[in-house]
RODO-633689 format. One record per residue (C-alpha): residue number from 1; residue in one letter; x, y, z. Coordinates in steps of 0.05 Angstrom, whole numbers, padded with zeros to 5 digits. Layout:
- NUM / A / X / Y / Z
...
END
This chain:
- 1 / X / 00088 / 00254 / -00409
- 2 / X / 00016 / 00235 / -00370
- 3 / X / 00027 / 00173 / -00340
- 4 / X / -00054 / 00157 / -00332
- 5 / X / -00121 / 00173 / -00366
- 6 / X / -00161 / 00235 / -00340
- 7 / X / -00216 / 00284 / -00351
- 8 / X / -00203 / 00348 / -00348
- 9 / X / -00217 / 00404 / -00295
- 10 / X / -00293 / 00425 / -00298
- 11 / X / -00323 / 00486 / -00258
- 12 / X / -00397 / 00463 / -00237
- 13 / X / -00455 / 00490 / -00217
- 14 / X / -00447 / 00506 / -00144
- 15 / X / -00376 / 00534 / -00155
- 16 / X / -00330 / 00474 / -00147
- 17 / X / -00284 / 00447 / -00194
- 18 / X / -00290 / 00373 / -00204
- 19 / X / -00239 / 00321 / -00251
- 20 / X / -00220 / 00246 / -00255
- 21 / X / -00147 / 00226 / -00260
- 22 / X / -00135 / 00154 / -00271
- 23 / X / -00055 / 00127 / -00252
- 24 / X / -00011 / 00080 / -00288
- 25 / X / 00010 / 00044 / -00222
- 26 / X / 00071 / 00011 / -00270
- 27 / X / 00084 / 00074 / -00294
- 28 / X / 00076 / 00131 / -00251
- 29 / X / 00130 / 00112 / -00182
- 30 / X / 00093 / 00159 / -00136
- 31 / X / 00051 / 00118 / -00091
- 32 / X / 00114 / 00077 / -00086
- 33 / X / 00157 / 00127 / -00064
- 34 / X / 00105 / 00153 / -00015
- 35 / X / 00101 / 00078 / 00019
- 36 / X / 00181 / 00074 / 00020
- 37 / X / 00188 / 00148 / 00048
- 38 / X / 00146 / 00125 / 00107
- 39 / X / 00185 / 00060 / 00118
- 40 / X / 00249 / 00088 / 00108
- 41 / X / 00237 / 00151 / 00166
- 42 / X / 00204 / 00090 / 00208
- 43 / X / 00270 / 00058 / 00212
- 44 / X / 00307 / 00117 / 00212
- 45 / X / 00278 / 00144 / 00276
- 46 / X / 00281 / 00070 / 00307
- 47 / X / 00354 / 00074 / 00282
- 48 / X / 00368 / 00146 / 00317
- 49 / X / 00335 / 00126 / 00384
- 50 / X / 00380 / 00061 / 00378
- 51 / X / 00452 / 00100 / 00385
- 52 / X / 00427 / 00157 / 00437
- 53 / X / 00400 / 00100 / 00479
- 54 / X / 00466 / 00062 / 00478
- 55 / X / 00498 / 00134 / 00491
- 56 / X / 00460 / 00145 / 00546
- 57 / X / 00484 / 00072 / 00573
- 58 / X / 00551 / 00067 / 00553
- 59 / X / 00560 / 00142 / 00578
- 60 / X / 00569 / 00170 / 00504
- 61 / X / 00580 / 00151 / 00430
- 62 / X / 00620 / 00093 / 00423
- 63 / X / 00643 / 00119 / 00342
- 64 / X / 00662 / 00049 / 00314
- 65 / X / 00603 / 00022 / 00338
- 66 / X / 00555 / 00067 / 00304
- 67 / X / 00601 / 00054 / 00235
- 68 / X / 00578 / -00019 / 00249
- 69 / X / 00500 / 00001 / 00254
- 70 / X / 00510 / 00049 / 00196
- 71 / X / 00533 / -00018 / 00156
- 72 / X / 00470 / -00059 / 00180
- 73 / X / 00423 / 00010 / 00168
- 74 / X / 00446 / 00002 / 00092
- 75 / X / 00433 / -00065 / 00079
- 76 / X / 00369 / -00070 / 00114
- 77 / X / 00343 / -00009 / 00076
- 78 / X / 00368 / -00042 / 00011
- 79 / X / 00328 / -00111 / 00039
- 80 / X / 00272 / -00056 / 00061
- 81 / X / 00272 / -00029 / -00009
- 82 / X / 00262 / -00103 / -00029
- 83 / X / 00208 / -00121 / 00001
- 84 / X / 00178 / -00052 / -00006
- 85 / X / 00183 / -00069 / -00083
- 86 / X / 00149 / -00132 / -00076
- 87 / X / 00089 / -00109 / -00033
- 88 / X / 00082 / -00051 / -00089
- 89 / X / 00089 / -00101 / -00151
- 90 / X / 00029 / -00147 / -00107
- 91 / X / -00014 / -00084 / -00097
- 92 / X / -00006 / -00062 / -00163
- 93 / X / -00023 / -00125 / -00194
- 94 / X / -00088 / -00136 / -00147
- 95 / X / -00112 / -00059 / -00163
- 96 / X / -00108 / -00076 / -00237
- 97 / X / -00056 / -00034 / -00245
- 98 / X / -00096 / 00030 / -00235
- 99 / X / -00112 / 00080 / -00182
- 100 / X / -00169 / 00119 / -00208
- 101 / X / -00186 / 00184 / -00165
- 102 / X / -00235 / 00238 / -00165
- 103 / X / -00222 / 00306 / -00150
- 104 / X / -00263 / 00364 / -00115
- 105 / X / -00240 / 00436 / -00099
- 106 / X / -00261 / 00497 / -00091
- 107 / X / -00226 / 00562 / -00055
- 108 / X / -00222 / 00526 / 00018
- 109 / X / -00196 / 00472 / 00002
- 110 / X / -00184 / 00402 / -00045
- 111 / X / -00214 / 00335 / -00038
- 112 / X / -00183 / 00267 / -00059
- 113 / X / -00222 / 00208 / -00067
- 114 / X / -00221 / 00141 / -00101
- 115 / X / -00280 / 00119 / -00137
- 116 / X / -00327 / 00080 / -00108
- 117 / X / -00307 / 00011 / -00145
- 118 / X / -00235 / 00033 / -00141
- 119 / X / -00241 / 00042 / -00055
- 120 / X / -00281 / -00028 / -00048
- 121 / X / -00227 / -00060 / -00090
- 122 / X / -00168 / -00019 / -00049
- 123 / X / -00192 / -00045 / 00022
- 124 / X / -00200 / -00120 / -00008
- 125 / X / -00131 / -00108 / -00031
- 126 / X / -00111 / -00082 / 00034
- 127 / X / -00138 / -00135 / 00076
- 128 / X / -00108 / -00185 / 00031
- 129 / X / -00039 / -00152 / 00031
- 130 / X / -00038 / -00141 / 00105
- 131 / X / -00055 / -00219 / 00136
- 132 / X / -00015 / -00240 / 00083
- 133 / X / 00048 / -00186 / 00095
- 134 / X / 00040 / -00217 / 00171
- 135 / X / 00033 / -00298 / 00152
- 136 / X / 00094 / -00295 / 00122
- 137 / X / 00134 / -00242 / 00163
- 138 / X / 00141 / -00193 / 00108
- 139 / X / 00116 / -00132 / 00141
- 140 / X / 00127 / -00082 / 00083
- 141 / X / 00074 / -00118 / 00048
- 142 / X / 00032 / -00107 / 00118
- 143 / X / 00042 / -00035 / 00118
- 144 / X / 00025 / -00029 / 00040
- 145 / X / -00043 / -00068 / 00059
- 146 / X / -00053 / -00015 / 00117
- 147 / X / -00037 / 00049 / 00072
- 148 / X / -00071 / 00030 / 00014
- 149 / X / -00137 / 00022 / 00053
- 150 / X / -00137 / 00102 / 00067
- 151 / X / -00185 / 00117 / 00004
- 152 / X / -00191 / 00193 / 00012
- 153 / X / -00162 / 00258 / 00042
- 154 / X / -00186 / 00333 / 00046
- 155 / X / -00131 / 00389 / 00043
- 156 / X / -00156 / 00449 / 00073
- 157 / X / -00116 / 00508 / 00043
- 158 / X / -00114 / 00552 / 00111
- 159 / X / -00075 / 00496 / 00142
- 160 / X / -00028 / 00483 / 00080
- 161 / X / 00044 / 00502 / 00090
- 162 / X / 00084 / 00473 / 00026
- 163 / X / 00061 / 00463 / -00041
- 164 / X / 00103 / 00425 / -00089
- 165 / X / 00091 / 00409 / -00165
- 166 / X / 00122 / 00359 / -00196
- 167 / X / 00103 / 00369 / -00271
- 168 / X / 00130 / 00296 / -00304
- 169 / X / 00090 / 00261 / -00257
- 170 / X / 00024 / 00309 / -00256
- 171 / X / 00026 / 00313 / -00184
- 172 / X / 00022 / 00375 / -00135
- 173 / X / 00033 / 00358 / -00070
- 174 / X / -00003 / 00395 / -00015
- 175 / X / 00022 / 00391 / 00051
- 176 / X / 00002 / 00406 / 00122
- 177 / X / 00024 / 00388 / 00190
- 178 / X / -00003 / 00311 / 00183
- 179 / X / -00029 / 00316 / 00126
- 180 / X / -00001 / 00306 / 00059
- 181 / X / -00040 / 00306 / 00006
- 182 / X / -00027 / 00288 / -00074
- 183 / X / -00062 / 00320 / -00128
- 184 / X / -00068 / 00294 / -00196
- 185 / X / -00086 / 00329 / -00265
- 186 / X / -00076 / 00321 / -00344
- 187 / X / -00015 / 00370 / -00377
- 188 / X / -00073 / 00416 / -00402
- 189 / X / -00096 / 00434 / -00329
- 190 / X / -00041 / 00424 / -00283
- 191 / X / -00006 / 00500 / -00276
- 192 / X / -00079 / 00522 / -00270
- 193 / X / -00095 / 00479 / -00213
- 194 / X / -00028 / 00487 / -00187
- 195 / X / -00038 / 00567 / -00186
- 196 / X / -00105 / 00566 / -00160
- 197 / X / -00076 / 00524 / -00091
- 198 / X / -00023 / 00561 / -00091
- 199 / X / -00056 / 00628 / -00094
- 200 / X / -00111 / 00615 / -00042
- 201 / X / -00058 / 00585 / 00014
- 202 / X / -00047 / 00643 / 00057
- 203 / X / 00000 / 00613 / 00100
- 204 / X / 00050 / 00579 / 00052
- 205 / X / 00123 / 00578 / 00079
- 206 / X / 00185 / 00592 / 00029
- 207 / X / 00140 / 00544 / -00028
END
């Protein structure tokens, strides 16, 4: 099911194929899941240098105390995922509910990009979000402001190690060493974009 409006995949005159996807931000959980992936490896690395610190000091792992900060790492990601919720259902709301993106790609590489309206409206939102995320404490909502500011992102296929579709959602994710990319198309288009990126990454690993 296409969670957005879109037009389809057109090859133009100098050789690049060019196409608008617009998302349902209330119905497509993909930007969402992005924001709480970063969060939730955030803490997670905080977490891990946490217990080898206190190994290092204590002169090794003290078992029943890392139980305990297991406990607190599950109810502050549930609190996390909370708060992540909010700041989403606030961006959301602000954007209109949409996240309209234009597309350009060719066989080097793909380009995402929000419209121009779309990016203007993104870093108001962003600003907002962010001094409001740190007025009140809630830095979630901070780092939604921050990420939601980034209004495009080239992929260039040489660099690309993974590709991974994700057909229900019409996204292809294209990802590089610091970069990941997300790729949106109609039903009608997506295993032919999908192909094409796949077929001219040369240096794809186990995709």
């Amino acid at each position: 099911m296409e969670s957005g409006n879109e037009n389809r995949v057109t090859l133009c005159e100098d050789g690049k194929y060019r196409w608008t996807y617009e998302l349902n931000l209330y119905k497509n959980p993909t930007v969402f899941f992005l924001v709480w992936k970063i969060f939730f490896f955030v803490i997670l690395g905080i977490f891990a240098f946490t217990i080898i610190f206190d190994a290092v000091e204590w002169g090794g792992f003290d078992f029943e105390r890392i139980l305990e900060s297991l406990k607190f790492l599950g109810f502050f990601m549930i609190g996390m995922t909370v708060l992540t919720a909010f700041g989403y259902f606030l961006y959301a709301v602000m954007a209109g509910g949409k996240y309209t993106v234009e597309f350009e790609m060719d066989a080097k590489g793909v380009n995402h990009k929000q419209t121009d309206s779309q990016a203007k409206r993104a870093r108001k939102v962003g600003k907002a979000l962010f001094a409001g995320g740190i007025a009140t404490g809630r830095f979630t909502t901070a780092g939604i402001g921050i990420n939601s500011q980034r209004t495009e992102m080239y992929s260039d296929f040489e660099k690309t190690k993974k590709v991974k579709a994700y057909k229900r959602r019409n996204l292809i994710k294209v990802n590089a060493p610091f970069s990941h990319n997300q790729v949106y198309t109609a039903n009608g288009d997506f295993e032919f974009v999908k192909e094409f990126i796949i077929s001219h990454c040369p240096n794809l690993k186990n995709n």
